[in-house]
MDTraj code that builds the backbone (N, CA, C; nanometers):
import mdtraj as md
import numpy as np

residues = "UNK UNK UNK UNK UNK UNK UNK UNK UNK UNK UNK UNK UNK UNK UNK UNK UNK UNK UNK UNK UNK UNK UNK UNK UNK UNK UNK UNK UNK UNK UNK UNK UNK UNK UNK UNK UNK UNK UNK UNK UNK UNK UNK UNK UNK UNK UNK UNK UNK UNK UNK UNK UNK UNK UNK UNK UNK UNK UNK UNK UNK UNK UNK UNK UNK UNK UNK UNK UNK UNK UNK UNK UNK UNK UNK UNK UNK UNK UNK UNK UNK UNK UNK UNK UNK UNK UNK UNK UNK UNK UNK UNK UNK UNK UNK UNK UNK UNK UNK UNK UNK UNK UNK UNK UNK UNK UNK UNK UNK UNK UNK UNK UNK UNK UNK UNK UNK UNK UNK UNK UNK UNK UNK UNK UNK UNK UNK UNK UNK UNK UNK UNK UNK UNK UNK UNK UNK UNK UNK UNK UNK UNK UNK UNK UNK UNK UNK UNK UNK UNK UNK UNK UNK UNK UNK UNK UNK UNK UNK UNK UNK UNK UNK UNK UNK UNK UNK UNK UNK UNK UNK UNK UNK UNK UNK UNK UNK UNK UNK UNK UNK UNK UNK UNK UNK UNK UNK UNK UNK UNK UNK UNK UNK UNK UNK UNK".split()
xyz = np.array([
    [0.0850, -0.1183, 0.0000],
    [0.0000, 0.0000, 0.0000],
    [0.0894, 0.1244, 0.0000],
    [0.0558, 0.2170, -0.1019],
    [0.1960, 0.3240, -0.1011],
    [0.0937, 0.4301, 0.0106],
    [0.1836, 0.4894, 0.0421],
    [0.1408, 0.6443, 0.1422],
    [0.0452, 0.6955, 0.1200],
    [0.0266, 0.7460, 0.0060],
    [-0.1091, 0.8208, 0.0140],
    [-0.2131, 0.7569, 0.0258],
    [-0.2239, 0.6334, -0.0060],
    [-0.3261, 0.5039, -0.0064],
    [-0.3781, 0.4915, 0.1341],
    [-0.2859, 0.5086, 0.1797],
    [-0.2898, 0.4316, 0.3676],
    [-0.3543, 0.6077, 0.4223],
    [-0.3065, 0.7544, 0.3717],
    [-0.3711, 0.8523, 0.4320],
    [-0.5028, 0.8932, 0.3703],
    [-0.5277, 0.7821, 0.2850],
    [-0.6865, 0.8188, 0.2302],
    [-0.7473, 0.6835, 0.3110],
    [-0.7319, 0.5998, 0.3401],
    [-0.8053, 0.5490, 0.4627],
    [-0.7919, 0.6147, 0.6096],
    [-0.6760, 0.6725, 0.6584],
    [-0.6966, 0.7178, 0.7304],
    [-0.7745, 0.8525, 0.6914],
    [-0.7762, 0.9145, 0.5877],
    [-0.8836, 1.0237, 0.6164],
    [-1.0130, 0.9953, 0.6142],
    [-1.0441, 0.8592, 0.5076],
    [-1.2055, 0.8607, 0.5720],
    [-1.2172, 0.8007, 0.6291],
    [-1.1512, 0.7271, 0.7241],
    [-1.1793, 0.7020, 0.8566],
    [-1.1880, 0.7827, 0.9793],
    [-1.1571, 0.9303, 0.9118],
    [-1.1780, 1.0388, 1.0349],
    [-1.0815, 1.0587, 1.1288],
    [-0.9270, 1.0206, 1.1198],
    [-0.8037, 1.0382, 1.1576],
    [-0.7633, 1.1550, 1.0992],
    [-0.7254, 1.2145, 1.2410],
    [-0.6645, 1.4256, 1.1435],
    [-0.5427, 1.4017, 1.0951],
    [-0.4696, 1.2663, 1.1002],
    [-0.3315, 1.2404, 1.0252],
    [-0.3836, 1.2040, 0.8922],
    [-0.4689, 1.1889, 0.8426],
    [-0.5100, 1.1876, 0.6924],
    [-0.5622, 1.3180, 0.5955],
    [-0.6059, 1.3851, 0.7011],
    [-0.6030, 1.5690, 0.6659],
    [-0.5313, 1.6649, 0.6637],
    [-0.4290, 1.5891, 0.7576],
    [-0.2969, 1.6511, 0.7815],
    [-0.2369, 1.6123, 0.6316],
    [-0.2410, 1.5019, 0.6274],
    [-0.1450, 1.4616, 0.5122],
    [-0.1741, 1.5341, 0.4016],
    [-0.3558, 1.5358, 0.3409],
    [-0.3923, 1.6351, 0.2508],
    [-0.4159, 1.7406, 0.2759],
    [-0.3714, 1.8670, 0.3374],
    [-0.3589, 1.9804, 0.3678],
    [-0.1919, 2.0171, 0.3340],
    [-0.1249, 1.9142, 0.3734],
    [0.0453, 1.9311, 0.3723],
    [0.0733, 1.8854, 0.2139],
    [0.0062, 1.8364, 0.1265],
    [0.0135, 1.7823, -0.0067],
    [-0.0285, 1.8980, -0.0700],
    [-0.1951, 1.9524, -0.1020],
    [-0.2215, 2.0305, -0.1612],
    [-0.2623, 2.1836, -0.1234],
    [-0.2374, 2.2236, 0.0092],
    [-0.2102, 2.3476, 0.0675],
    [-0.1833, 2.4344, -0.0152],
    [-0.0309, 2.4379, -0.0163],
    [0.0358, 2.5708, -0.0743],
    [-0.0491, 2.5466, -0.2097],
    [-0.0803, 2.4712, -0.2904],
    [-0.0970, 2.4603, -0.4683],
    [-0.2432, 2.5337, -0.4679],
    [-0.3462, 2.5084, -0.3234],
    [-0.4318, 2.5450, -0.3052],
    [-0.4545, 2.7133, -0.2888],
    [-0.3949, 2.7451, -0.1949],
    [-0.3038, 2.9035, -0.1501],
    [-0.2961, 3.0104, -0.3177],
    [-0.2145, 2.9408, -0.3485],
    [-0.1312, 3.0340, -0.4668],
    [-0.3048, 2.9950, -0.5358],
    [-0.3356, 2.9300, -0.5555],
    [-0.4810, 2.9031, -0.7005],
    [-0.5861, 2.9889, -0.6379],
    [-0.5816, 2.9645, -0.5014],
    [-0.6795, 3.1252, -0.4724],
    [-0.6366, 3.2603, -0.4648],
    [-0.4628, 3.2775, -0.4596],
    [-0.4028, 3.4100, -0.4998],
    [-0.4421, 3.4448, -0.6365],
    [-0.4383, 3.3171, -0.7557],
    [-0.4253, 3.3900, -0.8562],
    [-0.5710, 3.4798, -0.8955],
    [-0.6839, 3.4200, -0.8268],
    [-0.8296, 3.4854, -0.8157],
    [-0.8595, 3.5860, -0.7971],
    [-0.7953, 3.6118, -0.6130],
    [-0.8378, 3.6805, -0.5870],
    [-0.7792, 3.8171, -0.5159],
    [-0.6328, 3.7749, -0.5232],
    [-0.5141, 3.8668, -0.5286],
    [-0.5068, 3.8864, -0.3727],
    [-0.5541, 3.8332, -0.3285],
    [-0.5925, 3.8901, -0.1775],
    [-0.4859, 3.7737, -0.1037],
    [-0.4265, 3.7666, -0.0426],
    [-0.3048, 3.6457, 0.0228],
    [-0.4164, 3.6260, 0.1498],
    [-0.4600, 3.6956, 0.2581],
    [-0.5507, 3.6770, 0.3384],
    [-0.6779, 3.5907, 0.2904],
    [-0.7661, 3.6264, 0.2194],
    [-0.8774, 3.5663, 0.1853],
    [-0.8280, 3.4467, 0.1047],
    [-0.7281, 3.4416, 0.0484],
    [-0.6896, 3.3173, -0.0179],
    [-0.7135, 3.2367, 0.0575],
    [-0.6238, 3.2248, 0.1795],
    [-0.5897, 3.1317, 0.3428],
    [-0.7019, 3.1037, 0.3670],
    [-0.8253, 3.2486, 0.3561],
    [-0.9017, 3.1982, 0.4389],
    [-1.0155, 3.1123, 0.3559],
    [-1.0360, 3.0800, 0.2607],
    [-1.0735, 3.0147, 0.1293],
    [-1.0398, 2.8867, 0.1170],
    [-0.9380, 2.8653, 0.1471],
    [-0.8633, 2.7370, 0.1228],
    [-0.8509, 2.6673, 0.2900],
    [-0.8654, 2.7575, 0.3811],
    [-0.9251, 2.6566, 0.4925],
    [-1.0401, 2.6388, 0.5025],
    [-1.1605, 2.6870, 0.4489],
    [-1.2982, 2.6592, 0.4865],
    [-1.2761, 2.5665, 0.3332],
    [-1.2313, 2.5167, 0.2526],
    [-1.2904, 2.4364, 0.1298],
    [-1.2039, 2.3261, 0.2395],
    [-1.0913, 2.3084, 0.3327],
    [-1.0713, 2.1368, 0.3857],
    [-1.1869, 2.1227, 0.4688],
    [-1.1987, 2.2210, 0.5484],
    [-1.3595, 2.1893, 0.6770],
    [-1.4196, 2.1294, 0.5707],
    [-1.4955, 2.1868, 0.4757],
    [-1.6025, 2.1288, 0.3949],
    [-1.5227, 2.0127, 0.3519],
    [-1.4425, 1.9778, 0.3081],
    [-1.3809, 1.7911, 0.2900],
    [-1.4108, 1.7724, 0.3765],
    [-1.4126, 1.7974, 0.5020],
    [-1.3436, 1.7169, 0.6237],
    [-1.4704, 1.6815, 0.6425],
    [-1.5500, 1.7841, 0.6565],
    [-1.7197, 1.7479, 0.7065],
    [-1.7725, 1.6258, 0.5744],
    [-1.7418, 1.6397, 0.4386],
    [-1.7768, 1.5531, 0.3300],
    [-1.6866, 1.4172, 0.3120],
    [-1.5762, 1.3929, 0.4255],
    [-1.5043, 1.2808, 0.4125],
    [-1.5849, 1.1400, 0.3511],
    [-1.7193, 1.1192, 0.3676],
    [-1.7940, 0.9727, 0.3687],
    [-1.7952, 0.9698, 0.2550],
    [-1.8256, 1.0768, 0.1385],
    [-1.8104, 1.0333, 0.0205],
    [-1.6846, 1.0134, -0.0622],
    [-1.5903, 1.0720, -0.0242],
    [-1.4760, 1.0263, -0.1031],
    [-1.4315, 0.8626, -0.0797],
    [-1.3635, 0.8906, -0.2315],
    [-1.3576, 0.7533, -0.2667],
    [-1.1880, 0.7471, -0.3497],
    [-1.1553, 0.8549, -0.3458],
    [-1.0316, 0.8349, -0.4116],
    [-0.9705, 0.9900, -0.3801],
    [-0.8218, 0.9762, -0.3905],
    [-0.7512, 1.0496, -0.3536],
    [-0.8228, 1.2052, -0.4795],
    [-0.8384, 1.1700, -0.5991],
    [-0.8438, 1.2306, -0.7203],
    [-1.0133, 1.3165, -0.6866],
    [-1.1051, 1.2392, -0.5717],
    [-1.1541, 1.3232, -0.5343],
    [-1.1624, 1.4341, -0.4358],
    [-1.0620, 1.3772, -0.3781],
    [-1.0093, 1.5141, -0.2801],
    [-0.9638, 1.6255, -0.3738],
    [-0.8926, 1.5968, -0.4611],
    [-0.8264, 1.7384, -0.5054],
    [-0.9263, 1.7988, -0.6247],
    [-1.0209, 1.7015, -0.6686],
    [-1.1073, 1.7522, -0.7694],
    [-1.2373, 1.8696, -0.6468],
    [-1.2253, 1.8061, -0.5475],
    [-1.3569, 1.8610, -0.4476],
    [-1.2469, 2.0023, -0.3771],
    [-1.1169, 1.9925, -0.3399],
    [-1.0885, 2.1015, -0.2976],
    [-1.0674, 2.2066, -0.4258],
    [-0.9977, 2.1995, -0.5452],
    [-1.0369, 2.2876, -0.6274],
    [-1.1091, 2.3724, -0.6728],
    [-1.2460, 2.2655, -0.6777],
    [-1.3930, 2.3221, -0.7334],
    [-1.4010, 2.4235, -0.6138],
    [-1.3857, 2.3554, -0.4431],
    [-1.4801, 2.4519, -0.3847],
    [-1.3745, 2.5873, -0.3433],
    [-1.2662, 2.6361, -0.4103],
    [-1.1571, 2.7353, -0.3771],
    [-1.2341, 2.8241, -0.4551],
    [-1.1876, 2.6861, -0.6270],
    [-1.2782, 2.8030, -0.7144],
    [-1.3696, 2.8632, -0.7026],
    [-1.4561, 2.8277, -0.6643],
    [-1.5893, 2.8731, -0.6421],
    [-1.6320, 2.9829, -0.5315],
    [-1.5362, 2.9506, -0.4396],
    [-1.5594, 3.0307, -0.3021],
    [-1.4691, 3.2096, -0.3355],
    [-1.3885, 3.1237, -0.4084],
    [-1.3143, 3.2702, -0.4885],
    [-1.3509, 3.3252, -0.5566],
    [-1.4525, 3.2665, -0.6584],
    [-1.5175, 3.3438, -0.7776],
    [-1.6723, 3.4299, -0.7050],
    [-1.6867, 3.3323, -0.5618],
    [-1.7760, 3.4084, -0.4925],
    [-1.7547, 3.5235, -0.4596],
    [-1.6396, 3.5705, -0.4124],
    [-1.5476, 3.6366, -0.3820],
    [-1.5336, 3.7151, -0.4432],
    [-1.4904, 3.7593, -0.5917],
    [-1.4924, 3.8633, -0.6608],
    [-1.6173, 3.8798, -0.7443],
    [-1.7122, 3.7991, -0.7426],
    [-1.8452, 3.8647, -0.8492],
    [-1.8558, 3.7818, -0.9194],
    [-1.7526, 3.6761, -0.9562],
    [-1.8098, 3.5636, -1.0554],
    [-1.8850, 3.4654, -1.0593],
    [-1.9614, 3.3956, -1.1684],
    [-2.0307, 3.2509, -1.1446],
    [-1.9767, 3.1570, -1.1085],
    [-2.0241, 3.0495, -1.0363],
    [-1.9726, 2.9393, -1.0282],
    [-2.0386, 2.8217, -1.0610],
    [-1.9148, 2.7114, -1.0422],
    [-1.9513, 2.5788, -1.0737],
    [-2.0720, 2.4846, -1.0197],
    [-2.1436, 2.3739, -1.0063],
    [-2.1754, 2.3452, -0.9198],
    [-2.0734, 2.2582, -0.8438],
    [-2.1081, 2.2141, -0.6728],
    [-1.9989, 2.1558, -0.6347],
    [-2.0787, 1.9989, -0.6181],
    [-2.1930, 1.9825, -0.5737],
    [-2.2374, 1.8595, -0.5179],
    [-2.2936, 1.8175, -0.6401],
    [-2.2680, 1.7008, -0.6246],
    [-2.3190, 1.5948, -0.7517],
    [-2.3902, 1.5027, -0.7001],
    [-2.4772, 1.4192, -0.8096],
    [-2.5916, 1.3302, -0.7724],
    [-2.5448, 1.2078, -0.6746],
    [-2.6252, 1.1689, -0.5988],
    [-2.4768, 1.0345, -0.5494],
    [-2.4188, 1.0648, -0.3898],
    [-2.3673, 0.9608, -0.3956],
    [-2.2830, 0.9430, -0.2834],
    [-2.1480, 0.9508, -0.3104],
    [-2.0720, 1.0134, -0.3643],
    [-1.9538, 1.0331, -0.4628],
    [-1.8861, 1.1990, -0.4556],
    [-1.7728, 1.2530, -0.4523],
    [-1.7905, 1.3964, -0.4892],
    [-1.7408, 1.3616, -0.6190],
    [-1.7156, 1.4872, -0.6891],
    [-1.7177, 1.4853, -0.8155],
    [-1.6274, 1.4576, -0.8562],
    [-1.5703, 1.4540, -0.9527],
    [-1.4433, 1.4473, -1.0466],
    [-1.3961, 1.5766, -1.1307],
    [-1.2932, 1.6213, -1.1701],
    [-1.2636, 1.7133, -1.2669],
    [-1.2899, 1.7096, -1.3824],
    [-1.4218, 1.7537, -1.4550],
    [-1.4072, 1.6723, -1.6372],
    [-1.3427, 1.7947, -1.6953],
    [-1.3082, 1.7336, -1.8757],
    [-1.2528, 1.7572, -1.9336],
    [-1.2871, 1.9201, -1.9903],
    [-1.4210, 1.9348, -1.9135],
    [-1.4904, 2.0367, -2.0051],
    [-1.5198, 2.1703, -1.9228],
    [-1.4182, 2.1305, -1.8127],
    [-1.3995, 2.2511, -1.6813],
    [-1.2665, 2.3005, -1.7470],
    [-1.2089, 2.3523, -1.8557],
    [-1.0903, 2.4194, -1.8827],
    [-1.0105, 2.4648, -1.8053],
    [-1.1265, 2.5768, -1.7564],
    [-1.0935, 2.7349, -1.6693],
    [-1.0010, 2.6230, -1.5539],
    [-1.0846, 2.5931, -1.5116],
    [-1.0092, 2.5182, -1.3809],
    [-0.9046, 2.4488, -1.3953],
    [-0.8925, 2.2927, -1.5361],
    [-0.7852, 2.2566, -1.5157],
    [-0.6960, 2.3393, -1.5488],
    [-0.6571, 2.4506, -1.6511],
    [-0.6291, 2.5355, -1.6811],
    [-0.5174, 2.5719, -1.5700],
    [-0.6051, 2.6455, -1.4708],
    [-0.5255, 2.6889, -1.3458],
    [-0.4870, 2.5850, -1.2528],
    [-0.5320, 2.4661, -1.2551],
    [-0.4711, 2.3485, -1.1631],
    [-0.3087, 2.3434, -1.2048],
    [-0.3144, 2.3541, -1.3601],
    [-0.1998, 2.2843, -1.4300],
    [-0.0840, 2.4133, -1.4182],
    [-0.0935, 2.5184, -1.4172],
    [-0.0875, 2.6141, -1.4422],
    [-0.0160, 2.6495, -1.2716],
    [-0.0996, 2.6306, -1.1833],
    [-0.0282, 2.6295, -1.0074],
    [0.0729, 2.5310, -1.0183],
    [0.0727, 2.4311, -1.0611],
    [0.1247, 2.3006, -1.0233],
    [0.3010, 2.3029, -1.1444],
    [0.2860, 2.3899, -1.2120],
    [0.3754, 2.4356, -1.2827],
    [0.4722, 2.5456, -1.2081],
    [0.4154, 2.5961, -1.1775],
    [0.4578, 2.6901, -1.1056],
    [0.5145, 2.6362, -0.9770],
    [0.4883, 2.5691, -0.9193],
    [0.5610, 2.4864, -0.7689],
    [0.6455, 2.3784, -0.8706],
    [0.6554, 2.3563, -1.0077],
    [0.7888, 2.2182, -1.0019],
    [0.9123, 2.3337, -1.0541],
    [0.8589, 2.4830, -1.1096],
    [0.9315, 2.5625, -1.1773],
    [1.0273, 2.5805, -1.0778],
    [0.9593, 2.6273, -0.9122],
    [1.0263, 2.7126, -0.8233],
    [1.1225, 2.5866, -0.7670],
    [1.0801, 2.4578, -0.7321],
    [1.1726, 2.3534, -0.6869],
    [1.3158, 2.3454, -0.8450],
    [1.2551, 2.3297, -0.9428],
    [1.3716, 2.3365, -1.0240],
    [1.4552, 2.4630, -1.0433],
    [1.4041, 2.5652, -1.0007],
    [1.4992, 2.6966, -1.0023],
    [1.6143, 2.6760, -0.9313],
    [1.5533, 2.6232, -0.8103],
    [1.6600, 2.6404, -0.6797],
    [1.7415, 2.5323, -0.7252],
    [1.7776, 2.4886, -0.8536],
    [1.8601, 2.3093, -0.8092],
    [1.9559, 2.4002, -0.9649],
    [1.9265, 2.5082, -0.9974],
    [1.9843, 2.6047, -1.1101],
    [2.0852, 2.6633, -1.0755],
    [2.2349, 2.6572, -1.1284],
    [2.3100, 2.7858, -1.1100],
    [2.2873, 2.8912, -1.0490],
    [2.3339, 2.9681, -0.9779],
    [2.2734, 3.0861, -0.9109],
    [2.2673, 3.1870, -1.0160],
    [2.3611, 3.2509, -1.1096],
    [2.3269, 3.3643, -1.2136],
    [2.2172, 3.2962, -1.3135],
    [2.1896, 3.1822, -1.3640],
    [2.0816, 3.1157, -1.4533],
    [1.9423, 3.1419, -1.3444],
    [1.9443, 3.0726, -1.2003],
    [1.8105, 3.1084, -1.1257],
    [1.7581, 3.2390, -1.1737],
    [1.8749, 3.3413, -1.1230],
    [1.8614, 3.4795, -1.1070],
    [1.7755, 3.4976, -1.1826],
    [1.8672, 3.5187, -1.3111],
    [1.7959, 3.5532, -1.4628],
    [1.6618, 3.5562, -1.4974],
    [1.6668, 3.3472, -1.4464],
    [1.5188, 3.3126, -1.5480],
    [1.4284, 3.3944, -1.4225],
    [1.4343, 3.3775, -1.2709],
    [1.3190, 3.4550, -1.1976],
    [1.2973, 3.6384, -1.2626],
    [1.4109, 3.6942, -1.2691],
    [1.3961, 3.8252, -1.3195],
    [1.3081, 3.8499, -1.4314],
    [1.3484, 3.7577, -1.5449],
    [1.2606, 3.7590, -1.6844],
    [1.1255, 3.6794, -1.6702],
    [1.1364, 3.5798, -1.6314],
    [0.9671, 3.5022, -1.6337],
    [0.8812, 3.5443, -1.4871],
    [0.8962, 3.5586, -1.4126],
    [0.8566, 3.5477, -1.2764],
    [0.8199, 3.7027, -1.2214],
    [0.9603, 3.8072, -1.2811],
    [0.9179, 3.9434, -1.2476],
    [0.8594, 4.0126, -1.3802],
    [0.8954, 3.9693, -1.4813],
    [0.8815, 4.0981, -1.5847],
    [0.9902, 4.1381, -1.6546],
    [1.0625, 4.1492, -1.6243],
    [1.1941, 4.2373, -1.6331],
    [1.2459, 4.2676, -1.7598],
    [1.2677, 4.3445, -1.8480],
    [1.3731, 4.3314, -1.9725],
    [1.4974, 4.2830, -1.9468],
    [1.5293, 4.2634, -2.0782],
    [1.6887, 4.2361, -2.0440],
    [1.7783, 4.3397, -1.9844],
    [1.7458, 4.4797, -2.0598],
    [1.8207, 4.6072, -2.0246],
    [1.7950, 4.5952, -1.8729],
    [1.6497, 4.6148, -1.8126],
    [1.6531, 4.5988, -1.6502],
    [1.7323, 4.4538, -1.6117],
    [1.7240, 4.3748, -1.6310],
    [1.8174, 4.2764, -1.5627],
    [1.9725, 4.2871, -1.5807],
    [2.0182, 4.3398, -1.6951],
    [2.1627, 4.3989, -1.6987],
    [2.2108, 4.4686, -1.5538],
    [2.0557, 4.5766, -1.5519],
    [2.0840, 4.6675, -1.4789],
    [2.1199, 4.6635, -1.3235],
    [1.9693, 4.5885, -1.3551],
    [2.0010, 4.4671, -1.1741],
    [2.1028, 4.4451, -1.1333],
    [2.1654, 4.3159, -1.2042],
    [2.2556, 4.2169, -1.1918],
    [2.3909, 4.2832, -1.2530],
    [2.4205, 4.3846, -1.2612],
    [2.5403, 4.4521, -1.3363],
    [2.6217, 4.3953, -1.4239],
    [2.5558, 4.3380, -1.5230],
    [2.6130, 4.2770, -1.6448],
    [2.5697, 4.2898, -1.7775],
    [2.6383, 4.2039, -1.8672],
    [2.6086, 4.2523, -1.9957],
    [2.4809, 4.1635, -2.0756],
    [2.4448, 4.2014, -2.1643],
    [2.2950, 4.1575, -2.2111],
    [2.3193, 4.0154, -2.2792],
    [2.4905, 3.9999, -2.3279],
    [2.5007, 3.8740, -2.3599],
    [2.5112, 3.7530, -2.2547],
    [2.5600, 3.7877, -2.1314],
    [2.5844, 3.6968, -2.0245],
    [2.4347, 3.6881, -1.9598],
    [2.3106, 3.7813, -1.9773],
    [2.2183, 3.7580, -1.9667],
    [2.0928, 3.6715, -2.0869],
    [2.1609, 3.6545, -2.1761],
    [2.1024, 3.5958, -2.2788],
    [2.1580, 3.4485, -2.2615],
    [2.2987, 3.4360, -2.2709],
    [2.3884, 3.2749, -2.2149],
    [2.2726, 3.2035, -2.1103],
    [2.2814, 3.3052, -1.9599],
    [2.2344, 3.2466, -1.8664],
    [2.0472, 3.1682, -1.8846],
    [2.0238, 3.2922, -1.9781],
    [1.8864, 3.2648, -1.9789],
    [1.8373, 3.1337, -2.0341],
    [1.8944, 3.1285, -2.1297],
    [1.9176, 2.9639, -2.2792],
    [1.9671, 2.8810, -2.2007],
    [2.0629, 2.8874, -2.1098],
    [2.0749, 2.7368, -2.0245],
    [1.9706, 2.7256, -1.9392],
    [1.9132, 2.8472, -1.8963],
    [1.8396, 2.7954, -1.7263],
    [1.6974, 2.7379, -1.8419],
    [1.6747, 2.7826, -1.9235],
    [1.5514, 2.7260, -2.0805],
    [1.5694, 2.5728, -2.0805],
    [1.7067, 2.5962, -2.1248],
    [1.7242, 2.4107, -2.1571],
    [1.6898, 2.3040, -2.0641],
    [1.8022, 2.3401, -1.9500],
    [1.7420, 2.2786, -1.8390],
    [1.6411, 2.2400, -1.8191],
    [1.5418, 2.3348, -1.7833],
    [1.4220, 2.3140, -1.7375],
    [1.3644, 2.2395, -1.8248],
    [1.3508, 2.2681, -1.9952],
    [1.2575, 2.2299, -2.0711],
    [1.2944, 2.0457, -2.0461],
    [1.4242, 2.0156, -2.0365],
    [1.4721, 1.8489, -2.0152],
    [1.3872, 1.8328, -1.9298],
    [1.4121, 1.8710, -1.7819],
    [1.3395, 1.8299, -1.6822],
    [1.1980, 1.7789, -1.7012],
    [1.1509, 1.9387, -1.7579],
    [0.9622, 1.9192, -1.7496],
    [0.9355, 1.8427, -1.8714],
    [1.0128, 1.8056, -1.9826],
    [0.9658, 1.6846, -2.0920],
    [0.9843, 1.5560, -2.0197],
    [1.0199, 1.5509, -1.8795],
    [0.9992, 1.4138, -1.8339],
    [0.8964, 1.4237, -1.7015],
    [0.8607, 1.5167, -1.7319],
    [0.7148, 1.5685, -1.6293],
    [0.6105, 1.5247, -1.7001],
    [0.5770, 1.5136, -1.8278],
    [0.4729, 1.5033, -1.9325],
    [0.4390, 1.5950, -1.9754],
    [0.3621, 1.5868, -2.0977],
    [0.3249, 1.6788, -2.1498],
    [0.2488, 1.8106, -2.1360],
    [0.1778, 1.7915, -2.0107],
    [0.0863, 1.9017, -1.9841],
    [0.1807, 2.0055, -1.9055],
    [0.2812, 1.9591, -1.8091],
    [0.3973, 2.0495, -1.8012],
    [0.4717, 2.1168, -1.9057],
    [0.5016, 2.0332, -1.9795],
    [0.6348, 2.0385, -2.0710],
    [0.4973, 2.1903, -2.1809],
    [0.3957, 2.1813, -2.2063],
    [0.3368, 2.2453, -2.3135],
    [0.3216, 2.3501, -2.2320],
    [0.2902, 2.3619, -2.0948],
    [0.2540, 2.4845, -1.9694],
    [0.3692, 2.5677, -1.9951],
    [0.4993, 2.5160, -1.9420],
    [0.5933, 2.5466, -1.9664],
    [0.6103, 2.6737, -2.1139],
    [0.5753, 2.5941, -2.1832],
    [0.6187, 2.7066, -2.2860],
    [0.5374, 2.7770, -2.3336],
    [0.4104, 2.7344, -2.3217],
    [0.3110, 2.8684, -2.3023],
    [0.3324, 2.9620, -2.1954],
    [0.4132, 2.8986, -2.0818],
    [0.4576, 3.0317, -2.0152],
    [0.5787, 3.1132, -2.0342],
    [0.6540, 3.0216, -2.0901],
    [0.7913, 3.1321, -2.0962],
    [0.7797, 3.1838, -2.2990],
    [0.6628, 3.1666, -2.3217],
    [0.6071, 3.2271, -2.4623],
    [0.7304, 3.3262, -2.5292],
    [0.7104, 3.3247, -2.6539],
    [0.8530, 3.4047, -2.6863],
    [0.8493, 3.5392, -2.6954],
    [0.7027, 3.6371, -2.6693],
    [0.6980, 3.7644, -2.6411],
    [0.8372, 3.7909, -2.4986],
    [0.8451, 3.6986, -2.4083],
    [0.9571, 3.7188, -2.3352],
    [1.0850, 3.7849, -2.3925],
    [1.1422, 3.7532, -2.4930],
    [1.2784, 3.8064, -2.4835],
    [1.2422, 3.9181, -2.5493],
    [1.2709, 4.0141, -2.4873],
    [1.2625, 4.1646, -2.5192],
    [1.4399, 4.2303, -2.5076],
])
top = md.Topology()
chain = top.add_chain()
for i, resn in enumerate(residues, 1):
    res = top.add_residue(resn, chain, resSeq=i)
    for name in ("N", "CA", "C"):
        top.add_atom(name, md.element.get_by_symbol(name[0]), res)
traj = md.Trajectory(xyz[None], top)
């Protein structure tokens, strides 16, 4: 039985070491997906702890790990889109079951894939050269031109162009053995309007 197996019986069995476990798994991915909503870092937190209460209180129907994270998503999204004025999804489905993520919720997987990119980006930054980290955070992460990152980092636009194409390569190796929905995230995010 691998780990998460054994903390999805203990969560619906109503052990807080199985909530613990999914709170410490999809927390932060949870956090940042209600930052990107609702810009608010406070209401994010507080969004993303009332969608585990509501798991926690809905533990009897889950049935798989894939519905925990499909049921905490929906209800972030939703509680966030409550939040600024938007419509939402429904969350409860027919059944004794929570729902699943289908194919035809974009918006959402969209931003699932999209958070979850973003947390393997920041673990692979840090395992980067320190002038390549620098770089790629300055250009993808802040904004930055090259001229401002010269400026920053007091160097020249070619040692900022070098650094940038390795910390690229890198990563792109890495996340082509992430799969595809990384590896395509990926470069829809570092899109080539970037090099300025």
């Amino acid at each position: 039985m691998e780990i998460s197996d054994k903390k999805l019986v203990d969560f619906c069995s109503g052990k807080e070491v199985g909530l613990q476990y999914f709170m410490s798994k999809y927390g932060h991915s949870l956090r940042y997906f209600a930052y990107t909503i609702t810009h608010d870092k406070h209401v994010a937190e507080e969004i993303v702890s009332d969608s585990f209460f509501k798991l926690w209180n809905g533990r009897a129907k889950v049935k798989t790990e894939q519905n925990i994270k499909a049921f905490l998503y929906l209800a972030t999204r939703n509680a966030c889109f409550d939040h600024v004025g938007k419509a939402t999804l429904p969350l409860n489905s027919e059944g004794d079951e929570l729902p699943e993520i289908s194919s035809s919720d974009t918006d959402i997987l969209n931003r699932i894939i999209y958070v979850e990119l973003v947390e393997l980006l920041i673990v692979e930054i840090e395992k980067l050269p320190e002038q390549q980290a620098e770089v790629f955070r300055l250009t993808y992460l802040e904004g930055l031109s090259t001229q401002e990152i010269c400026e920053r980092l007091g160097t020249t636009a070619s040692n900022v162009y070098f650094a940038r194409s390795k910390a690229l390569n890198t990563l792109r190796k890495v996340l082509e053995g992430k799969g595809l929905k990384y590896y395509s995230a990926f470069l829809l995010f570092i899109g080539l309007d970037k090099f300025n």
